[in-house]
Phi, psi and omega in degrees: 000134175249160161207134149201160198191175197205150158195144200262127184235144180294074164174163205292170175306320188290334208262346167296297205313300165296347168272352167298323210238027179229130194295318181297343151327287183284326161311332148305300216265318190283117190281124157115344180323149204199321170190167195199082181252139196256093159277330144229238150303325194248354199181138215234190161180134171201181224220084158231136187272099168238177208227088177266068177089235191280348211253115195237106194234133157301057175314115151248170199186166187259123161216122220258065199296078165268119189276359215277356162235016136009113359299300083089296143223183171182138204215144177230158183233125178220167159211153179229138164242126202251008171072222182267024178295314203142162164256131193220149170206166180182203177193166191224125164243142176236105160307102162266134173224136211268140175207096179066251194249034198213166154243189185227075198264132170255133178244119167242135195202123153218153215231137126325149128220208185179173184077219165338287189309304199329313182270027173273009190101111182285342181296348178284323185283300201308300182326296180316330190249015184256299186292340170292331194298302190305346193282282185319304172294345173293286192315332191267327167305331192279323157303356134294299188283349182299317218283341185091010195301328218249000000 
């Protein structure tokens, strides 16, 4: 499964880039996050409840952060287990681009999955993973603008 999408968030790059990179931030922002813990620069670990069609799973996971073009880009990789739900692993590159007081930010992502979830149907799955993205950059724009960055 692929996603990709672009949304424009009100504030400079450098102030995305580090709200990218604050668990707290993202924890806010990721639906179903339940914790987000930061173990280094690179590496996150977190605790999510989602919800797929009939299929309701706790995931815990791993996630893997290369920064090395940074702010500019950066791309993660992860993986999760959902118990007997199921397992999903994928990765995401992300483009930040600066336009005036704004940035332009791009995501291209693509994911596995495998157990359960697998046998709901990709069309279900794919619908289910366009409204969590979406869900999460609505949630992270608004938290930007909350924050007064914008």
């Amino acid at each position: 499964m692929e996603l990709s999408d672009e949304i424009r968030i009100s504030a400079p790059k450098d102030v995305v880039y580090a709200a990218l990179n604050n668990p707290e931030v993202l924890q806010k922002c990721i639906p179903g996050c339940e914790e987000l813990i930061k173990h280094s620069d690179t590496e996150l670990e977190a605790k999510v409840v989602l919800k797929v069609g009939p299929v309701k799973a706790r995931f815990n996971g791993d996630v893997q952060l290369d920064t090395a073009g940074a702010p500019d880009q950066f791309s993660l990789t992860g993986q999760g287990n959902g118990g007997a739900a199921g397992h999903a692993k994928g990765g995401a590159d992300v483009t930040l681009t600066a336009d005036g007081d704004e940035t332009i930010l791009r995501y291209e992502a693509k994911a596995q999955i495998g157990g359960k979830l697998a046998q709901l149907g990709s069309r279900l799955i794919q619908s289910t993973a366009k409204k969590l993205a979406a869900k999460f950059f609505k949630s992270f724009a608004d938290v930007m603008a909350e924050d007064g960055v914008a």
